[in-house]
C-alpha positions in Angstrom: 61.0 40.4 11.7 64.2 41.9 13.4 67.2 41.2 12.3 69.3 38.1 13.9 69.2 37.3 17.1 70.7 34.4 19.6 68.3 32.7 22.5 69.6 30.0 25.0 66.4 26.9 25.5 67.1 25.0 28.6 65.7 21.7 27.9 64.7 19.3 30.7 63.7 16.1 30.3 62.6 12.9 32.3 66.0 10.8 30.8 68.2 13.7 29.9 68.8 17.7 30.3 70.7 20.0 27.6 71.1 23.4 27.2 70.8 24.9 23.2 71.5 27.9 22.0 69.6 29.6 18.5 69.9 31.7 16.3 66.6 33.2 14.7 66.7 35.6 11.5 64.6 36.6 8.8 64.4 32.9 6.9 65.6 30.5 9.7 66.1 29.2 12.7 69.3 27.4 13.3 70.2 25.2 16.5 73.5 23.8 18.4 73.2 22.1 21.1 75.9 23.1 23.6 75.6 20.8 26.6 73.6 17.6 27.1 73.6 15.4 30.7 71.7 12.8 32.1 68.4 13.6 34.1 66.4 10.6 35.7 65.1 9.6 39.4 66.7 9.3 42.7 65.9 7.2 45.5 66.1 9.3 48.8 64.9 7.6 51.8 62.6 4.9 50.0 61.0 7.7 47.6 61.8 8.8 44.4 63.0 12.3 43.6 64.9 15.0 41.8 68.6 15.7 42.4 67.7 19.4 41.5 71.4 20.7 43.1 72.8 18.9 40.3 70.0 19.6 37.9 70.9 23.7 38.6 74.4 22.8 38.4 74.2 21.5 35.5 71.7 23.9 34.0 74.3 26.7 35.2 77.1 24.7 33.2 75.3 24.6 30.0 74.1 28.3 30.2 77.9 29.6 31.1 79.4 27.4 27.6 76.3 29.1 25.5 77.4 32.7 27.0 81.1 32.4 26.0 80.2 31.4 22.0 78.4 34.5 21.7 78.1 37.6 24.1 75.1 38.8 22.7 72.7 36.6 23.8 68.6 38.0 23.8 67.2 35.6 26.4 67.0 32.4 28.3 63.7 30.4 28.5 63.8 26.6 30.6 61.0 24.2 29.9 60.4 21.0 31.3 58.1 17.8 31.9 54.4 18.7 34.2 53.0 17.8 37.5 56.3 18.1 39.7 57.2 21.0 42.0 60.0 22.0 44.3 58.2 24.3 47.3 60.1 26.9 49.1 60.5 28.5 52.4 60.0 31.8 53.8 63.7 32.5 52.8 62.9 31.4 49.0 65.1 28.1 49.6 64.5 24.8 48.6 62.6 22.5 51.3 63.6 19.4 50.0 64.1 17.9 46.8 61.5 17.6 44.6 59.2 13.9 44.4 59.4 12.6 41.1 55.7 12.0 39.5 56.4 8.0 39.6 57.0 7.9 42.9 54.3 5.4 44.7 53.2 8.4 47.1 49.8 8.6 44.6 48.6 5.4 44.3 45.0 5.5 45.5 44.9 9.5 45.9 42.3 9.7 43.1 40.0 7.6 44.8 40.5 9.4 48.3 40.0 13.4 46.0 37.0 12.0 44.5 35.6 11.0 48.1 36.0 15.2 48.9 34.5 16.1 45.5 32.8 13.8 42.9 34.9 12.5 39.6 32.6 14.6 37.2 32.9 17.5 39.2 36.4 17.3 39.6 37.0 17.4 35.5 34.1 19.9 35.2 36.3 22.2 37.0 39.7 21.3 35.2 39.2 19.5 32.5 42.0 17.6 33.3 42.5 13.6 32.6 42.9 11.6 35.9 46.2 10.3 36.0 47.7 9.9 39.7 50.9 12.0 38.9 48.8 15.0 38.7 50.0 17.5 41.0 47.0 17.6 42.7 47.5 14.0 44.0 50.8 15.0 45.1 49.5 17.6 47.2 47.0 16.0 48.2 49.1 13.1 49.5 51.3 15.5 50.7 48.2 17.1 53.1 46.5 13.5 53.9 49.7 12.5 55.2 50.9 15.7 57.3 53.7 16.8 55.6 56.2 18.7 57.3 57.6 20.7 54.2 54.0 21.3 53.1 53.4 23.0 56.0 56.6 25.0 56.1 55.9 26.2 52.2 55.1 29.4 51.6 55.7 29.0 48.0 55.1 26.2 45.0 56.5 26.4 42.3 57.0 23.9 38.6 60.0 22.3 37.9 61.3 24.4 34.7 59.8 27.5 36.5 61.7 26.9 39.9 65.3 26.8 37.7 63.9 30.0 36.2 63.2 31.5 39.9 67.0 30.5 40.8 68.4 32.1 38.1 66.3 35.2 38.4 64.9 35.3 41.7 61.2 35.5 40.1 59.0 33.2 41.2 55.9 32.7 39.0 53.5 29.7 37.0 54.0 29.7 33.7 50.2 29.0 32.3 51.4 25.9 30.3 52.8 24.3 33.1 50.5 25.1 35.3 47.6 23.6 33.5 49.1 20.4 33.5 48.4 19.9 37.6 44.9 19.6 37.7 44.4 22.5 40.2 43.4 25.1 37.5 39.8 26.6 36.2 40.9 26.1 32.8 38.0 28.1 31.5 38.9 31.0 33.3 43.0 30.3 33.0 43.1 30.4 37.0 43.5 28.4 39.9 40.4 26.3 40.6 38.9 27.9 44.3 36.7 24.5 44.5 39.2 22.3 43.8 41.5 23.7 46.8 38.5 24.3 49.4 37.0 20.9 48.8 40.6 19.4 48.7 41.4 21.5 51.9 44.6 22.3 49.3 46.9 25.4 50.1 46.2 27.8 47.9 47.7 30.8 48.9 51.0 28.9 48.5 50.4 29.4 44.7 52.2 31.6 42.3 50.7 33.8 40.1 49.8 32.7 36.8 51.8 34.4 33.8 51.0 33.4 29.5 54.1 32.5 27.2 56.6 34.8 26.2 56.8 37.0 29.5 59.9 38.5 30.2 60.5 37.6 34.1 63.5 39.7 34.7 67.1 38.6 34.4 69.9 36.6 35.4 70.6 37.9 38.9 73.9 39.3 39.6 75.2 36.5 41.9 74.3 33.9 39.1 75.6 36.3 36.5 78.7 36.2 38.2 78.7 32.4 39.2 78.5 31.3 35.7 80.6 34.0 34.3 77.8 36.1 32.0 76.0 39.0 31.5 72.9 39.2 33.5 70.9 37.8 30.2 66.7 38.5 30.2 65.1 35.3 31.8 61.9 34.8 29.8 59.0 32.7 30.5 58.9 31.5 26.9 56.5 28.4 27.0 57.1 26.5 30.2 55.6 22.6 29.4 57.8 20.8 27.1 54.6 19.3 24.7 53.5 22.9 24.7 56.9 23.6 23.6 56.9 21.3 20.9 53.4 21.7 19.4 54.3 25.2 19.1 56.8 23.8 17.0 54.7 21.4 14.6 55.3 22.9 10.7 51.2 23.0 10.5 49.9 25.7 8.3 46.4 26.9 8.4 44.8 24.5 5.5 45.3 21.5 6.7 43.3 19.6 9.7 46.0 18.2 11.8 46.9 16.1 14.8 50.0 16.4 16.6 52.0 13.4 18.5 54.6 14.4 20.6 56.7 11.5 20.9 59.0 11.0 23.7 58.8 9.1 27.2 55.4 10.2 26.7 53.2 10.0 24.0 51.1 13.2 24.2 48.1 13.3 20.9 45.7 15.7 20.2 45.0 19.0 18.3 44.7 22.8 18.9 41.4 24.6 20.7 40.3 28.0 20.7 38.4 27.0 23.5 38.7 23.7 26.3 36.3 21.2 25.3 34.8 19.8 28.6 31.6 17.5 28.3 30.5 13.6 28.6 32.4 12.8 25.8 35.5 14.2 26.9 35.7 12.8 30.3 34.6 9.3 28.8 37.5 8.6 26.8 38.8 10.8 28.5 41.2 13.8 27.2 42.8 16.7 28.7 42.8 20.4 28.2 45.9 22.4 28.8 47.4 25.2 27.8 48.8 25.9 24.6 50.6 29.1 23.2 47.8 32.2 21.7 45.4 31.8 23.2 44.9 27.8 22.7 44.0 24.7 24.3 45.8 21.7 23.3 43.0 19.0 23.7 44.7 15.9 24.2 45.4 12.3 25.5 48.8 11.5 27.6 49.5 7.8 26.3 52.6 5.9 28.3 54.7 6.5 25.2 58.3 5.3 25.2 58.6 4.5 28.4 57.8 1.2 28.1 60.8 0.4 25.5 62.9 2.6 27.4 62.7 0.5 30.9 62.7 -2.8 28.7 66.6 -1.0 27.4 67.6 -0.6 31.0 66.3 -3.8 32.2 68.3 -5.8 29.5 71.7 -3.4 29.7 71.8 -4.9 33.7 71.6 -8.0 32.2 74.7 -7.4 30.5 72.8 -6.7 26.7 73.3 -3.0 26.0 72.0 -2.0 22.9 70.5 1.4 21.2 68.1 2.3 20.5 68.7 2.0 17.0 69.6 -1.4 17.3 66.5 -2.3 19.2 64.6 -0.8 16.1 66.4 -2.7 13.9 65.7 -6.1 15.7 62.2 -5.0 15.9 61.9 -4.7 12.0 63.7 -8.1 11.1 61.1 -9.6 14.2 58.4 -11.5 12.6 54.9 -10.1 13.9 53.3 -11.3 17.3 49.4 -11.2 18.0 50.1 -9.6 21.5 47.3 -7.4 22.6 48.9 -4.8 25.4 47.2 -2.0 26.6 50.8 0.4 26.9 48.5 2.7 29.6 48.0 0.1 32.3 48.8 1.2 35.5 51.3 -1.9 36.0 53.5 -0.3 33.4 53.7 2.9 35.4 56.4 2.6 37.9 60.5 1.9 36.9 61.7 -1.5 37.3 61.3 -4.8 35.4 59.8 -3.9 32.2 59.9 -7.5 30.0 58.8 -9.2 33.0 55.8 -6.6 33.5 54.7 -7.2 30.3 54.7 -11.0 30.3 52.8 -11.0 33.1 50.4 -8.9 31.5 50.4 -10.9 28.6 49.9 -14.4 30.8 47.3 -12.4 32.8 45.0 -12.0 30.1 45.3 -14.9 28.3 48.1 -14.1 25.9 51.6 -16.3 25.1 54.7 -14.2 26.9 57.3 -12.7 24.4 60.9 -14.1 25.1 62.8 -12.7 21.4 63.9 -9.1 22.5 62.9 -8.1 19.0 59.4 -9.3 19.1 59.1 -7.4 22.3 60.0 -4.0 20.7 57.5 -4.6 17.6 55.4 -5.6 20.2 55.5 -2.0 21.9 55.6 -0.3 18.6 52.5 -2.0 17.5 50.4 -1.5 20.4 51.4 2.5 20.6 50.5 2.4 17.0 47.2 1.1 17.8 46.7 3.0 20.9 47.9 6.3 18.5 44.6 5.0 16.0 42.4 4.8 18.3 42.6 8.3 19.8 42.3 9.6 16.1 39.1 8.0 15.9 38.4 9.6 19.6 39.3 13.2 18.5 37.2 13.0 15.7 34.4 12.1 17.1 34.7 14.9 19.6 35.7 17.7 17.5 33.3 16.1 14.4 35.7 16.5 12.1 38.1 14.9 9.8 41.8 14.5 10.6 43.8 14.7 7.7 47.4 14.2 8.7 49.5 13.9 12.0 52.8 15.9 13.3 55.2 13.4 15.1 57.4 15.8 17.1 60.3 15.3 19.4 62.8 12.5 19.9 60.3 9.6 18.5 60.1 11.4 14.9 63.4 9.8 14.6 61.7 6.0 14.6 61.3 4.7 11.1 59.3 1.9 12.1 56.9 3.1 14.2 55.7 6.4 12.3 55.4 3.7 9.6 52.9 1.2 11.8 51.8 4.5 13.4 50.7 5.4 9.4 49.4 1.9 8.8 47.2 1.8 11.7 45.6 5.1 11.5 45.4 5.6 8.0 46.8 9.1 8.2 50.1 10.8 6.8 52.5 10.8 8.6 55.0 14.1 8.9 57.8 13.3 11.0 60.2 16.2 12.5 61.8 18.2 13.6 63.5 16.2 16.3 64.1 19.1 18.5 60.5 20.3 18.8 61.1 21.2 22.1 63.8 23.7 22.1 62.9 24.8 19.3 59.2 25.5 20.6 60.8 27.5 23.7 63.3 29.6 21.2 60.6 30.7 19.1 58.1 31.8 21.8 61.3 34.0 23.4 61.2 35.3 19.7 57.6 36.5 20.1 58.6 38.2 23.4 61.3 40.3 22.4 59.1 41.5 20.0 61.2 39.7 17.0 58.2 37.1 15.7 54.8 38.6 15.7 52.5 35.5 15.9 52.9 31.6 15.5 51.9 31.0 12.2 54.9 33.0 11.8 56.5 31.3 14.0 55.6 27.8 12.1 56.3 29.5 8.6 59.9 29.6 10.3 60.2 26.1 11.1 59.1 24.8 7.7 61.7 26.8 5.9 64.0 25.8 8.3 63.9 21.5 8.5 62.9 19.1 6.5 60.2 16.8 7.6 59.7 12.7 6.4 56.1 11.5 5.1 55.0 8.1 6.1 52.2 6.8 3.9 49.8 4.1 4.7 50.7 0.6 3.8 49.5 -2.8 3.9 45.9 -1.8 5.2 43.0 -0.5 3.4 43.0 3.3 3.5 40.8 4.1 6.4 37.8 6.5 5.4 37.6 9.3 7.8 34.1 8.3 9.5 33.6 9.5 12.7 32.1 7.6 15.3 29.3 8.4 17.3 28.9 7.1 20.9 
């Protein structure tokens, strides 16, 4: 390794933005974050979208602050959440604001792509789990209902990817990101030529596809000038925030692990050499996308946090505003409820009402509602912790093979309570941290392009010698033997 050097990870979010910068060397990598702001939806004309103006403002802010605490900075790599897009115009400007993957637009756009191509077919191709924010279903909305900025675009391109384009006037796909939309062969790593003839989808509005750690160019001058830097190497270091963070997890090669990357979204599942496409697969189902070397991360997205994080908002309205913290704490001291919730159903998916969501769930299936705010947290904890077990058990049975302990990354490492139900119901160890997978994912794989990190299991010795993780042991269950399930 090379000696020391400084890398600025743009960090985006579906609650919040920040901007860190990094410093790798020999035996560590070291973070500050230098400017955080809020992210989140806007309502423009009865839809929901992205204020991206002040999402590149922002960004721009952040970026400028890192520059001036060091003037040697190596590179600058953005990731961000899948699925959404901004598309562009002949002159390289924005149409319109991005649509925000909740936004009701989808709802029943899987039934009307599997009318042009059949359900099986569809994941033969991709590989992809059906889930209605896929960007495929946005497109496809998008077409069905005669768009007029689809049919000015001459150019799509991925949230995190798009800030990259306006800082350096590049416009690419970053293959991570990409392989989140459902439009890609993910055995060949390209875009699917079925999927957008029997979609009638546009593909020559598509970008071309580029791996991890490509250098893109740099800062342009304007920008350069605008935020009052150098014109700093913009690098496609590893575009999809999970991506990010699993190339984070402190795994070495001895162990068989699962990762959980634990945010707004709960995203489980281990590395590939190859995507795993077959019955089994597309019955429970899982995804394939992209991972960093070469990999696939096989995986299942799972609703995640959201749920508690709408049932927060919901309550501060009501004039109750309490952390997160605090909600964890009156989730501990909650004695236990029998509620049986199924955190992916698709009345959960949408903002709004959360508590009242879930009691009707709850009365809708024959259940008691939950009025005690801290029976409704454990409530959410217990059912991700189940729905966390059971995908174990799934990804055993598909890759036959024993799981032996799982990575919690990202800002849900941090929860005491539910990596210890998360333990009890799986009957795994439980390695929480780092908290900052993210950034510290898209530092590392700008590392490996400037040549200063030769691999990631480099890359992962780094981040064991650099944080300290928490183990979470089973308790109060029977261990579970690892027997895998046949279907």
């Amino acid at each position: 390794m090379t000696d020391e050097k400084r890398y600025i990870a743009v960090d985006l979010g579906a609650e919040s933005g920040r901007v860190m910068l990094g410093v790798v060397s020999a035996n560590k990598i070291r973070l500050e974050e230098i400017h955080r702001f809020i992210n989140g939806p806007v309502e423009q004309n009865g839809s929901l979208r992205w204020d991206f103006s002040r999402l590149m403002s922002e960004v721009k802010t952040g970026i400028g602050k890192a520059a001036k605490e060091s003037n040697d900075i190596a590179g600058i790599g953005v990731d961000s959440w899948g699925v959404d897009f901004g598309l562009l115009d002949d002159n390289g400007n924005l149409i319109e604001n991005p649509y925000h993957y909740r936004d009701s637009r989808t709802n029943g756009m899987i039934e009307k792509a599997c009318e042009l191509l059949p359900k099986r077919e569809i994941y033969e191709h991709t590989g992809i789990q059906f889930m209605q924010l896929n960007t495929i279903y946005q497109l496809l909305s998008m077409r069905l209902s005669g768009s007029p900025a689809l049919a000015k675009a001459k150019r799509l391109i991925f949230i995190a990817d798009l800030v990259s384009y306006f800082l350096s006037g590049k416009p690419y796909a970053e293959y991570t990101l990409a392989s989140t939309s459902q439009l890609m062969d993910m055995r060949r790593g390209a875009w699917s030529r079925t999927i957008f003839q029997k979609l009638n989808l546009p593909l020559d509005i598509m970008p071309e596809v580029v791996n991890p750690g490509t250098v893109i160019g740099k800062l342009t001058e304007k920008v350069g000038k605008e935020i009052g830097c150098p014109q700093i190497p913009v690098i496609a270091s590893v575009s999809h925030d999970t991506a990010s963070a699993v190339a984070a997890v402190p795994a070495d090669r001895k162990t068989k692990w699962a990762y959980l990357s634990s945010g707004t979204w709960s995203l489980m599942g281990v590395e590939s050499r190859n995507p795993v496409i077959n019955d089994k697969t597309f019955a429970y189902p899982f995804t394939n996308e992209g991972g960093v070397d070469n990999t696939i991360r096989l995986l299942k997205n799972i609703m995640g946090l959201w749920l508690l994080q709408e049932c927060k908002k919901h309550w501060q309205k009501q004039g109750v505003n309490l952390s997160y913290d605090q909600l964890t704490a009156l989730a501990a001291k909650a004695s236990s409820v029998s509620a049986a919730i199924d955190v992916d159903n698709s009345s959960f998916l949408a903002p709004g009402d959360m508590p009242d969501r879930i009691n009707e769930y709850l009365l809708k299936t024959g259940q008691k509602p939950i009025t005690d705010k801290g029976q409704m947290v454990r409530a959410i904890f217990k059912n991700l912790a189940r729905k966390y077990a059971e995908t174990i058990n799934q990804l055993e049975d598909v890759i036959d093979s024993p799981i032996n302990r799982l990575y919690v990354v990202g800002g849900g490492s941090q929860n005491d309570l539910l990596n210890q139900l998360t333990a009890d119901a799986t009957g795994k160890i439980v390695t929480a941290g780092p908290v900052e997978a993210t950034a510290i994912g898209n530092i590392l794989m700008q590392a490996r392009a400037t040549g200063q990190l030769d691999d990631i299991s480099q890359a992962r010795g780094l981040v064991r010698r650099s944080f300290t993780p928490k183990e979470y042991h089973p308790q109060n269950t029977p261990p579970q033997k690892n027997i895998i399930k046949k279907r």
